[in-house]
FIZAMI-625012 format. One record per residue (C-alpha): residue in three letters; x, y, z. Coordinates in steps of 0.001 Angstrom, whole numbers, plus 500000, padded with zeros to 6 digits. Layout:
 code     px     py     pz
  ALA      X      Y      Z
...
This chain:
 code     px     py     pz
  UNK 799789 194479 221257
  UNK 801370 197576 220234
  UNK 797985 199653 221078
  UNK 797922 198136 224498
  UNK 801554 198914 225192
  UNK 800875 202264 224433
  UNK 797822 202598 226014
  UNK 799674 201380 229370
  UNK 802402 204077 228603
  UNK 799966 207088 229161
  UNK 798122 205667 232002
  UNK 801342 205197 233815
  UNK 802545 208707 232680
  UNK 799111 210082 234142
  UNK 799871 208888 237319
  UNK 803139 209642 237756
  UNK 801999 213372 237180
  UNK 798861 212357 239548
  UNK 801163 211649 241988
  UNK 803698 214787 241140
  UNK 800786 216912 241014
  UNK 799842 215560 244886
  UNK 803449 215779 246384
  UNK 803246 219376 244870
  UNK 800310 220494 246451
  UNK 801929 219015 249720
  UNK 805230 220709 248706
  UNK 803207 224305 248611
  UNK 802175 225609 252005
  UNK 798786 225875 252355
  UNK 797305 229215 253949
  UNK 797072 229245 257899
  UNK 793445 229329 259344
  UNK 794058 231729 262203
  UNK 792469 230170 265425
  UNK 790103 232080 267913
  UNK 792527 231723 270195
  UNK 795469 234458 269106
  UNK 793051 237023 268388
  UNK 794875 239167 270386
  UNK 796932 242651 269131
  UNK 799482 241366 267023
  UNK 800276 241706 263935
  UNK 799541 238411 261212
  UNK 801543 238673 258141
  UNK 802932 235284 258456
  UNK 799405 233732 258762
  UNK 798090 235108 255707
  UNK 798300 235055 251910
  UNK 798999 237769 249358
  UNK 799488 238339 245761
  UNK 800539 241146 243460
  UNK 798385 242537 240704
  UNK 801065 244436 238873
  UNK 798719 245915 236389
  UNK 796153 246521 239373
  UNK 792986 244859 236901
  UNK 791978 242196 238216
  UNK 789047 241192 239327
  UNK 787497 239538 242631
  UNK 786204 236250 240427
  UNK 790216 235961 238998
  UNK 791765 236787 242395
  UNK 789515 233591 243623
  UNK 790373 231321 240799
  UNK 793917 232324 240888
  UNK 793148 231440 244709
  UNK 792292 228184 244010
  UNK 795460 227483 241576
  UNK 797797 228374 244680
  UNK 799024 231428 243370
  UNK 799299 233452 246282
  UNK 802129 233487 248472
  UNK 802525 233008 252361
  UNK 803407 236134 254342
  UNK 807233 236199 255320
  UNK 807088 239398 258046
  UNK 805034 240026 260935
  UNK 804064 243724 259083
  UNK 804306 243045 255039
  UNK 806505 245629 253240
  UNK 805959 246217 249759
  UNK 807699 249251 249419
  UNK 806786 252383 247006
  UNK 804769 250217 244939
  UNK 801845 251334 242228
  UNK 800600 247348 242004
  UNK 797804 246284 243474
  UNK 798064 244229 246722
  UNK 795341 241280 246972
  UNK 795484 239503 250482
  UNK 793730 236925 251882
  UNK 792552 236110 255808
  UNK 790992 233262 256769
  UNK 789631 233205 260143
  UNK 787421 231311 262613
  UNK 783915 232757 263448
  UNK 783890 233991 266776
  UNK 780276 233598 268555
  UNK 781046 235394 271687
  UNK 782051 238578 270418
  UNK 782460 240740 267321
  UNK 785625 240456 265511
  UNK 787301 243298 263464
  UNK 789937 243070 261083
  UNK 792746 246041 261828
  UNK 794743 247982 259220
  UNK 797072 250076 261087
  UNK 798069 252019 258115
  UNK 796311 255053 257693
  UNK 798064 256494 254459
  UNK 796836 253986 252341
  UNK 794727 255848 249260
  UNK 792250 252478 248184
  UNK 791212 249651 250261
  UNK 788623 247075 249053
  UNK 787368 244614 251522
  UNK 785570 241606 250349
  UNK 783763 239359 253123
  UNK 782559 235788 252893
  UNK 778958 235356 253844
  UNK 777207 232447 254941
  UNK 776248 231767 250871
  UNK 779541 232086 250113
  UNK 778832 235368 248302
  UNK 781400 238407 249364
  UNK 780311 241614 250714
  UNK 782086 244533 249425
  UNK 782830 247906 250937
  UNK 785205 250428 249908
  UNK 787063 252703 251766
  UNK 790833 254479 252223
  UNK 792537 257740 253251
  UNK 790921 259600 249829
  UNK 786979 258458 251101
  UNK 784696 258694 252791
  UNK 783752 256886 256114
  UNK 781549 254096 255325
  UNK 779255 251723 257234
  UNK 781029 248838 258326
  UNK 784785 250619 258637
  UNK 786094 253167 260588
  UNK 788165 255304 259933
  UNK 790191 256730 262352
  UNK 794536 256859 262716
  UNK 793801 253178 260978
  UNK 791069 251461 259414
  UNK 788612 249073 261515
  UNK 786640 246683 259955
  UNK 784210 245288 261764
  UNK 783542 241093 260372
  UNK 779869 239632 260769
  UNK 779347 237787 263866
  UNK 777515 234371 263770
  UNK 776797 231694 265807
  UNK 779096 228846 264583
  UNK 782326 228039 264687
  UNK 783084 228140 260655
  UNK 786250 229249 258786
  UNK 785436 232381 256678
  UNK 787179 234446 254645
  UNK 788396 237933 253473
  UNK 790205 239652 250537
  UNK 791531 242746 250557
  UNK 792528 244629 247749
  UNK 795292 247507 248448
  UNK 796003 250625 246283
  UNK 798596 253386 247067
  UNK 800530 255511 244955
  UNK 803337 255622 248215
  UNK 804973 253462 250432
  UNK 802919 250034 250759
  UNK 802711 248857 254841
  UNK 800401 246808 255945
  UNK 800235 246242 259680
  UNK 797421 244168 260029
  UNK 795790 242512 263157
  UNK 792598 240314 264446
  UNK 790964 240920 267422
  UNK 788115 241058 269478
  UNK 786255 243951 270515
  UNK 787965 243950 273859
  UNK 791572 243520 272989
  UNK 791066 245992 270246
  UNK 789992 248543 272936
  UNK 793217 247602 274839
  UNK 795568 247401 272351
  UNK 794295 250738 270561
  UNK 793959 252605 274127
  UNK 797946 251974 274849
  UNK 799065 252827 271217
  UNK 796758 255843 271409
  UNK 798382 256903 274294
  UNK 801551 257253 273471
  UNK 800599 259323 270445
  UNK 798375 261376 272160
  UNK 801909 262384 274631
  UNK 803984 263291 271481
  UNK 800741 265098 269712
  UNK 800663 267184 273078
  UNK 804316 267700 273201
  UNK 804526 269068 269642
  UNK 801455 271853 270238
  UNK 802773 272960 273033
  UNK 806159 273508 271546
  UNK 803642 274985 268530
  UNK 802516 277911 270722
  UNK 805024 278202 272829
  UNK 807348 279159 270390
  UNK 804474 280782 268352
  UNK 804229 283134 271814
  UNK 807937 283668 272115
  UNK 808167 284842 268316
  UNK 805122 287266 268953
  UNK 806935 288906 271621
  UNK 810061 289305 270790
  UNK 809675 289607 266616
  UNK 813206 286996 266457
  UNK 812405 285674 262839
  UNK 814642 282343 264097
  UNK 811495 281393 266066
  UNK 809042 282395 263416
  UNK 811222 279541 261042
  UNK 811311 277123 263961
  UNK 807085 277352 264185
  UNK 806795 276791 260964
  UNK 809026 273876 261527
  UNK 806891 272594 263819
  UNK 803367 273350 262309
  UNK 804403 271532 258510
  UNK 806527 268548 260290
  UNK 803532 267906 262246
  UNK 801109 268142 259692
  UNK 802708 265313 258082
  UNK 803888 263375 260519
  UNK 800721 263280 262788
  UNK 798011 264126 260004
  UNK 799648 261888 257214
  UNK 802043 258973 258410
  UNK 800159 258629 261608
  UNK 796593 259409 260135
  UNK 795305 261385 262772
  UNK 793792 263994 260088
  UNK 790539 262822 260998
  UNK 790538 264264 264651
  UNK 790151 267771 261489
  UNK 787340 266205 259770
  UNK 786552 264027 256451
  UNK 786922 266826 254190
  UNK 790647 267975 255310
  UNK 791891 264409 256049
  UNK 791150 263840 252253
  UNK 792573 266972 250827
  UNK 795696 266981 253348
  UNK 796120 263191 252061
  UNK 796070 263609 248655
  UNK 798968 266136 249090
  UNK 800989 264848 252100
  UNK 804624 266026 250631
  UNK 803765 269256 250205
  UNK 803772 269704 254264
  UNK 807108 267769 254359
  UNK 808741 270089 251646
  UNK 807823 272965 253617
  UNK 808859 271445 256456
  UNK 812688 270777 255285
  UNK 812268 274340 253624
  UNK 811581 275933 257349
  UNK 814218 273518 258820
  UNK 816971 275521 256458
  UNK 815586 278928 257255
  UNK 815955 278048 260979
  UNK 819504 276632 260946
  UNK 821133 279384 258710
  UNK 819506 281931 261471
  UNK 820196 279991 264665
  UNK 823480 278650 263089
  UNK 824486 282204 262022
  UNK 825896 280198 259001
  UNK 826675 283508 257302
  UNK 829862 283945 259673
  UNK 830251 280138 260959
  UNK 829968 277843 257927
  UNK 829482 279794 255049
  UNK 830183 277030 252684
  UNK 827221 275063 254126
  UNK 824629 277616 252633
  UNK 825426 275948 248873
  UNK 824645 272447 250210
  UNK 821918 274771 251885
  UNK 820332 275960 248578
  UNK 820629 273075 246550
  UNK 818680 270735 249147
  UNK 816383 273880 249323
  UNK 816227 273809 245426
  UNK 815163 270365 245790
  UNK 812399 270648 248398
  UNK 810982 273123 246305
  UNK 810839 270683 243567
  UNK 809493 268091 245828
  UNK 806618 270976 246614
  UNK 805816 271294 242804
  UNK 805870 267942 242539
  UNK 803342 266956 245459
  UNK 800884 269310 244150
  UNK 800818 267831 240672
  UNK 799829 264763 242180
  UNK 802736 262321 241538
  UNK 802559 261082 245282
  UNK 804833 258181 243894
  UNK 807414 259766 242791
  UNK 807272 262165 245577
  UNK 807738 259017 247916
  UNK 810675 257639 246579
  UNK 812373 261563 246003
  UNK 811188 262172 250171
  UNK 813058 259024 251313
  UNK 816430 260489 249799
  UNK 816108 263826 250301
  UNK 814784 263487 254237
  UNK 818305 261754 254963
  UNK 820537 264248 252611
  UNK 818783 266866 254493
  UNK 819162 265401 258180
  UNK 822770 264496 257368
  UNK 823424 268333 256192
  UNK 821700 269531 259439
  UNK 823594 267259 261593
  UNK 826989 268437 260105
  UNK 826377 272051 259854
  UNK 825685 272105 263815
  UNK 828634 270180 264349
  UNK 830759 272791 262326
  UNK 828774 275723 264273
  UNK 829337 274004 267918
  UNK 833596 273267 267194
  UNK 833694 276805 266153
  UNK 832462 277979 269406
  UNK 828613 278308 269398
  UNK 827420 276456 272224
  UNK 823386 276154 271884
  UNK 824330 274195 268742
  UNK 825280 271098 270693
  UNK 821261 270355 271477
  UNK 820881 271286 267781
  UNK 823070 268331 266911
  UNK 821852 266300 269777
  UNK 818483 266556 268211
  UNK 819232 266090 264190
  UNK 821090 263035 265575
  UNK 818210 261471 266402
  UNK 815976 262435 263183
  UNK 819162 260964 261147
  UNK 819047 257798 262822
  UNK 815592 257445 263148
  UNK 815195 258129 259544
  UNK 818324 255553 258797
  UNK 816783 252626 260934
  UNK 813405 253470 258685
  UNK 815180 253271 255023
  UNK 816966 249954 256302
  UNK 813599 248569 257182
  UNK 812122 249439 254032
  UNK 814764 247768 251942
  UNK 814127 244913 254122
  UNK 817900 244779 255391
  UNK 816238 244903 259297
  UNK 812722 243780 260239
  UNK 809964 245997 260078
  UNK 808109 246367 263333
  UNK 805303 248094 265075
  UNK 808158 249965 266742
  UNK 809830 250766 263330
  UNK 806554 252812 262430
  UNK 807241 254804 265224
  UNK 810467 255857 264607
  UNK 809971 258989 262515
  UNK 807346 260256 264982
  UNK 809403 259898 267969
  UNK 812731 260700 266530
  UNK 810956 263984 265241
  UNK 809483 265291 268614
  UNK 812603 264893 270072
  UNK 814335 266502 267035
  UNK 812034 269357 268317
  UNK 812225 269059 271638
  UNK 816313 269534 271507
  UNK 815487 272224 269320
  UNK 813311 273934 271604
  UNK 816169 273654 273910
  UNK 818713 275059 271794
  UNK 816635 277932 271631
  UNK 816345 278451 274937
  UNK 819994 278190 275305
  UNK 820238 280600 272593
  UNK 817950 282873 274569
  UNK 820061 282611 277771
  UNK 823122 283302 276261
  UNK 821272 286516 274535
  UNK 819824 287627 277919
  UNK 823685 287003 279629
  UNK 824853 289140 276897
  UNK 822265 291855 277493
  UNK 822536 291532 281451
  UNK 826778 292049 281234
  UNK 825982 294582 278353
  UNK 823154 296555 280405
  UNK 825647 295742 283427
  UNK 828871 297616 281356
  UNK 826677 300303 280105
  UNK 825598 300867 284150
  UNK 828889 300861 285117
  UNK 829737 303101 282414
  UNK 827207 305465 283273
  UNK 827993 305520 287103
  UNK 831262 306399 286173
  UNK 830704 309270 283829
  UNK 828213 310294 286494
  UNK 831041 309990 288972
  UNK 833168 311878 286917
  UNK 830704 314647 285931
  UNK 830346 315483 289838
  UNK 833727 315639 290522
  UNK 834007 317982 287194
  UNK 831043 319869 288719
  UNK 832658 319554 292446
  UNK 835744 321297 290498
  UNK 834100 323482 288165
  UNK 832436 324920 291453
  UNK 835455 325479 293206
  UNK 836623 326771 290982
  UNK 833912 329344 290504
  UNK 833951 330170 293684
  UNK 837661 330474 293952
  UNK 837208 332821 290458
  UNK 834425 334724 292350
  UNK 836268 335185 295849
  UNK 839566 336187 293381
  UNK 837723 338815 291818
  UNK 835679 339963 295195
  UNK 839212 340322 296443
  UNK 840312 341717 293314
  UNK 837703 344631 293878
  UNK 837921 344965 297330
  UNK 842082 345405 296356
  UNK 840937 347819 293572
  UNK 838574 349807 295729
  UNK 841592 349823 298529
  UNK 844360 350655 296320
  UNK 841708 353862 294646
  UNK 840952 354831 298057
  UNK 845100 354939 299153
  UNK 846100 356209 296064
  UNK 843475 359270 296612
  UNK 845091 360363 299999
  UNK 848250 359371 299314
  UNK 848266 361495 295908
  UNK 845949 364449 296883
  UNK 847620 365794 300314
  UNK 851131 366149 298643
  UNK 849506 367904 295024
  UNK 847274 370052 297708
  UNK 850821 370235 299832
  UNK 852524 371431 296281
  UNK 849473 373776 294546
  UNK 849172 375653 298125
  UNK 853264 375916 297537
  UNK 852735 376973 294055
  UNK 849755 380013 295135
  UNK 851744 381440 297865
  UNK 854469 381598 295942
  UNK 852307 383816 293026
  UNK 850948 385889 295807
  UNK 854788 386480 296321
  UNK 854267 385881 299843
  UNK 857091 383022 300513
  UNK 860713 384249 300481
  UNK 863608 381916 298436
  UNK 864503 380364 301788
  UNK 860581 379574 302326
  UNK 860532 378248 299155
  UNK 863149 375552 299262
  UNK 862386 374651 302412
  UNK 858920 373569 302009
  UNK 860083 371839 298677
  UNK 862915 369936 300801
  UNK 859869 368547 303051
  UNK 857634 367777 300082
  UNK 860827 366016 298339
  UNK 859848 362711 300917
  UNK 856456 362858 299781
  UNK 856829 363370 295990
  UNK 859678 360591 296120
  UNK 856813 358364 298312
  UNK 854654 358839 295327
  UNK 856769 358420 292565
  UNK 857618 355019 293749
  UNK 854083 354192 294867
  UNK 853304 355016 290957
  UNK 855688 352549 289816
  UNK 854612 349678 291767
  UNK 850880 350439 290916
  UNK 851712 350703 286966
  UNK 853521 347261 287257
  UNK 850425 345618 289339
  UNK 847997 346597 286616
  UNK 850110 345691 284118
  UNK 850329 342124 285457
  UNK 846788 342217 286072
  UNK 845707 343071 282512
  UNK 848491 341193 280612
  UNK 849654 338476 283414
  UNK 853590 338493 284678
  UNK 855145 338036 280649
  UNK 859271 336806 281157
  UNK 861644 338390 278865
  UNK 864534 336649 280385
  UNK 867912 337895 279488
  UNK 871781 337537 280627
  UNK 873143 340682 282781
  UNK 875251 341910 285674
  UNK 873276 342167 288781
  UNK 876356 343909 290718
  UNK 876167 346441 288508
  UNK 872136 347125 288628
  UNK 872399 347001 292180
  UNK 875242 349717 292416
  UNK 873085 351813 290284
  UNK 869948 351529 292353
  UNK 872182 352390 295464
  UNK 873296 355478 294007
  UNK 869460 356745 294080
  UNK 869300 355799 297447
  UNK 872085 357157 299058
  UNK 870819 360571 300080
  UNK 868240 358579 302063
  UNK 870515 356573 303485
  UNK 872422 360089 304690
  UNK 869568 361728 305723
  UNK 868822 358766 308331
  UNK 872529 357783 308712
  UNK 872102 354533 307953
  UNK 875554 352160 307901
  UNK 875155 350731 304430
  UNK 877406 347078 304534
  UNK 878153 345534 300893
  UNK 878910 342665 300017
  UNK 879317 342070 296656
  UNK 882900 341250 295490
  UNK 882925 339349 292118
  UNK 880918 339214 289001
  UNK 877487 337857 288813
  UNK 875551 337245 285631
  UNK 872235 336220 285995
  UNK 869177 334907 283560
  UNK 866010 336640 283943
  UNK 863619 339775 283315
  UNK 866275 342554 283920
  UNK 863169 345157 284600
  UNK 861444 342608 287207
  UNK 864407 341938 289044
  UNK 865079 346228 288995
  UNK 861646 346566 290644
  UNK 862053 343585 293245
  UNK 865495 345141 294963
  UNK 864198 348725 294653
  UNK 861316 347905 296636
  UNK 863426 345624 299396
  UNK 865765 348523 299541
  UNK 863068 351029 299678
  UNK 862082 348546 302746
  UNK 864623 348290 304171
  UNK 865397 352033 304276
  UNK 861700 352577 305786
  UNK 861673 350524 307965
  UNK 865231 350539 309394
  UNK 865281 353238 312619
  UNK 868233 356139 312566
  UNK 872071 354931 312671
  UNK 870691 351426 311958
  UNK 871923 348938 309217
  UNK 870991 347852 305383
  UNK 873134 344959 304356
  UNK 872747 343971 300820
  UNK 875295 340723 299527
  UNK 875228 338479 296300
  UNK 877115 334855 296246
  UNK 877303 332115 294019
  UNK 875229 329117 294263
  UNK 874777 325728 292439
  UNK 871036 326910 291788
  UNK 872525 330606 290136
  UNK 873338 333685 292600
  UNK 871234 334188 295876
  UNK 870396 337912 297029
  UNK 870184 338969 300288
  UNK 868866 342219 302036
  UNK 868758 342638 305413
  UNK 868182 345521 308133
  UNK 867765 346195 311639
  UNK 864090 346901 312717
  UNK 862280 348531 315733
  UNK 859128 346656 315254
  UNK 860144 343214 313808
  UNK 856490 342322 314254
  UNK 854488 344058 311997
  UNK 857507 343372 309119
  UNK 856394 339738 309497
  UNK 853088 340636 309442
  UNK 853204 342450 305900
  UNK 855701 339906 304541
  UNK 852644 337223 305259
  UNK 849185 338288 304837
  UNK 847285 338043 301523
  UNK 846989 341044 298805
  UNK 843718 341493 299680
  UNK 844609 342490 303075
  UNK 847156 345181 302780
  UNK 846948 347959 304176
  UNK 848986 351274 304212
  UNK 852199 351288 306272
  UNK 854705 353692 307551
  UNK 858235 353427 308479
  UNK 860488 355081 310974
  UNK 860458 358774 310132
  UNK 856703 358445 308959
  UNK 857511 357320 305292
  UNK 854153 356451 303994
  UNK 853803 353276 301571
  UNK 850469 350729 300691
  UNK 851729 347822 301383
  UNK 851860 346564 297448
  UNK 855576 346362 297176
  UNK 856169 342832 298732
  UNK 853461 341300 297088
  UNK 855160 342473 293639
  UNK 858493 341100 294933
  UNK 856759 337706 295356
  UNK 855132 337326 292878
  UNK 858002 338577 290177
  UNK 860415 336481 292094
  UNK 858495 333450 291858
  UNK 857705 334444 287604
  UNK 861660 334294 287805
  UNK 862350 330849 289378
  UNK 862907 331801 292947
  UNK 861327 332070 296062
  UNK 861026 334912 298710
  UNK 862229 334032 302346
  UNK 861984 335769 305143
  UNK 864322 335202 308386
  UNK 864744 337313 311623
  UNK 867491 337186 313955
  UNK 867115 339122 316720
  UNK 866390 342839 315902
  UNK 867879 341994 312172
  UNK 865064 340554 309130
  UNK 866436 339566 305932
  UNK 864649 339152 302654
  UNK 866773 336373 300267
  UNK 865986 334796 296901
  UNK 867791 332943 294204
  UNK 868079 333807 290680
  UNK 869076 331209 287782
  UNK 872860 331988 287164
  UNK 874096 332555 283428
  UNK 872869 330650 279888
  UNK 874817 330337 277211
  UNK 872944 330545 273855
  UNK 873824 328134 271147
  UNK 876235 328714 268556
  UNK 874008 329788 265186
């Protein structure tokens, strides 16, 4: 009784777990055959199965009887995200057999480094091909910017299956799709497309910039094609996997070293924004944060060409956004501190910061990972470049503005220094010609004067030597004697004077008019000058009128001032006819003491006539008894008057000319 209880014990426990067993396998969803009818170009990572071989060993045989124990999980995203992973990824697809046309299986990951495809045949055996970015094109997958794998067509409608086994040592995405031949030409045509526009974009910016930095040897756009060249190279060669437009060989070697393009890349993008940034002068604090990213990308390029493509990964993820976010705020520092091309500089790091943000959230799975998402970097990138290309130009504008207003200035400049030079030349000429007509005058005075000077002096020295001979031949009595001396006495007295006017003319001429200014009595020169001249004012009984009551101290040359009324008085007495008048008179004035000399005249004309014309136009004169002079006298007067602060006027009233002038009255010297 006992044995039968117990007996009845394990058969009920056996199908209890039967029946636990059963609700389990209902409990576990089962993988999703995907139907012929949503083969379009989508992606299917919620219709499909995967499981993680950590220690990447396992075999196809285990991966199927692991399979068949349910151990593989159900896809949760459209594109499965396993992140920087070094496990091996087993999925499974099971599809239905499409008769009508060839279906291929679609990895849209071309940075994947192993990829083993296992497909069911009609015995239920697998197929196997291998293939990924390190091999070789193989028949049965191509590889292009993803990996095509074409399944076996047959005539039935049966489920198959397919495993594939995925090895990277990066970032694990798997976008993967089923379609038919035609959608995939659709689907691969539009995608292909758009890359083609932002692969044409960024080699035209390529040698654009190449050309600009060719012709005008500005280093900034030397860094900035660089830029361009090692961002490109691993955005559209690596991420995008269109290294095989290059050729098998490259596409491998440029895959198995993908980082080494991107540390260049950041290393360019720091040479360009301390030279467009002028971060020397703008931000020079920025160029420590500068070197140590720098320091870092430099490690990241040793790193890369060891080999360690995983650890690379996860060190590019961190380092792309410390080094956009460092961009981003260095051109905002540059543009608030006045340099305006920086503001498409920022404009365009914005968008690489935010495009690399939105990629970093969808890797940690805090937003969902889309076809879109994959795009990001690319098209975040090109226009990073475009509104760098921009900037440059701005850059260049402002340059060519500067050069324009500085070529401008320097025009302007030179316009006016040639202004100025031909007005110094106008002047310069003048005055040369002014020196030359001075001294042609001078000359023409000089030859004049010699020519005067010869008559004047050689008929009285004949006059006096044929005096002298008759008077050895003892042929002239006393009374002969003296009275040919009293005529000569005019002549001698004519020359004397003449003498002293000449010896002061050439002494201004060779030393200038020098002032020795000094305080003395002009009454009393004037009453000693008039003592010399009274016998000739006897001998032509001229009424001498006076008026000089008073005292009058004045400043100036004493010896000037002795020649200028000697030769008015010596005027005046020429010039003034028998029983005519000489007035001479000094007063007081707020300017000093004014002189006057004045005289009645027979021929007021040709008084006003030698009182006006120029030196170089004298000519010799006589007065009324034939009293012979050059003409230099008034000239002198003039010219020492003028040397002494005055000025010579000349009036006429009537039959009566007066010559007046001011001198400056007394200075007292300071007390020593």
């Amino acid at each position: 009784m006992k044995m039968i209880f117990c007996y009845f014990c394990l058969y009920i426990m056996r199908l209890i777990i039967s029946v636990f067993l059963i609700l389990l396998s209902f409990a576990v969803k089962s993988q999703e055959t995907i139907p012929d009818s949503q083969y379009d170009y989508r992606n299917i990572g919620k219709r499909i199965v995967y499981l993680e071989d950590k220690q990447a060993t396992k075999s196809l045989k285990q991966i199927i009887a692991l399979d068949s124990l349910r151990r593989f999980e159900k896809g949760k995203q459209e594109i499965l995200n396993f992140g920087n992973t070094t496990s091996a990824i087993w999925i499974k697809v099971n599809y239905i057999n499409h008769p009508s046309s060839p279906l291929y299986l679609v990895l849209s990951s071309a940075n994947i480094d192993n990829v083993d495809i296992y497909i069911e045949k009609t015995d239920h055996s697998f197929q196997h091909l291998k293939t990924g970015n390190a091999f070789y094109p193989v028949p049965g997958v191509d590889i292009e910017n993803n990996f095509i794998i074409k399944l076996p067509q047959e005539t039935n409608h049966k489920s198959k299956s397919v495993y594939l086994r995925l090895k990277t040592n990066n970032i694990l995405i798997v976008p993967l799709k089923l379609v038919t031949g035609e959608v995939l030409m659709k689907g691969k045509a539009f995608t292909d497309r758009i890359e083609y526009l932002y692969i044409g974009v960024l080699i035209s910016l390529l040698l654009y910039n190449l050309f600009l930095y060719i012709s005008l040897q500005d280093r900034t756009y030397l860094y900035y094609t660089i830029h361009v060249l090692t961002l490109s190279c691993y955005l559209m060669v690596y991420l995008r996997g269109y290294g095989f437009l290059l050729g098998s060989d490259l596409r491998i070697l440029m895959n198995q070293y993908p980082h080494v393009f991107l540390s260049l890349s950041i290393i360019s993008a720091f040479f360009f924004s301390r030279s467009f940034l002028n971060l020397e002068k703008i931000a020079p604090r920025m160029l420590k944060i500068y070197y140590f990213l720098g320091g870092c990308a430099v490690f990241l390029l040793i790193l890369s060409l060891s080999g360690n493509k995983g650890y690379c990964a996860s060190i590019a993820q961190v380092l792309t956004a410390c080094v956009s976010l460092s961009l981003w705020i260095s051109g905002i520092i540059a543009y608030r501190r006045g340099h305006q091309p920086a503001k498409y500089y920022v404009a365009g790091f914005f968008f690489v910061l935010l495009s690399v943000g939105l990629v970093i959230f969808s890797l940690a799975d805090v937003i969902k990972f889309n076809d879109f998402t994959m795009e990001l970097v690319p098209i975040g990138s090109t226009v990073e470049l475009l509104f760098l290309s921009f900037a440059l130009g701005d850059r260049y504008r402002i340059i060519m503005k500067k050069e324009r207003d500085t070529s401008y200035q320097n025009l302007t400049l030179v316009q006016n220094q040639k202004v100025q030079l031909e007005e110094l030349v106008q002047k310069r000429t003048q005055l040369l010609t002014k020196t030359i007509a001075e001294l042609r005058s001078s000359n023409h005075v000089k030859n004049k004067l010699f020519s005067i000077i010869a008559h004047d002096l050689r008929s009285p020295l004949n006059s006096l030597m044929s005096i002298l001979a008759l008077n050895d031949s003892d042929i002239l009595s006393m009374d002969d004697i003296q009275f040919l001396l009293k005529e000569n006495k005019k002549n001698i007295e004519t020359i004397y004077n003449t003498l002293n006017n000449l010896l002061y003319w050439a002494k201004s001429q060779m030393d200038g008019i020098k002032l020795e200014a000094t305080n003395f009595e002009l009454k009393q020169l004037i009453e000693e000058l008039l003592l010399v001249y009274a016998p000739l004012l006897h001998n032509k009984q001229i009424q001498e009128v006076l008026e000089l009551n008073g005292l009058f101290t004045v400043y100036a040359d004493e010896n000037q001032i002795k020649l200028i009324i000697r030769n008015l008085i010596d005027n005046a007495i020429k010039f003034t006819p028998k029983r005519g008048k000489v007035s001479l008179s000094l007063k007081l004035s707020s300017t000093g003491v004014e002189v006057e000399i004045s005289n009645s005249v027979a021929d007021l004309k040709s008084i006003e006539d030698l009182g006006s014309k120029p030196l170089h136009d004298f000519k010799a004169t006589y007065g009324t008894e034939n009293e012979r002079g050059v003409g230099l006298g008034l000239h002198l007067c003039r010219e020492y008057i003028k040397s002494n602060g005055g000025d010579l006027k000349i009036k006429t009233d009537g039959d009566m000319i007066s010559f007046s002038f001011t001198l400056p009255g007394e200075q007292r010297r300071p007390e020593s």
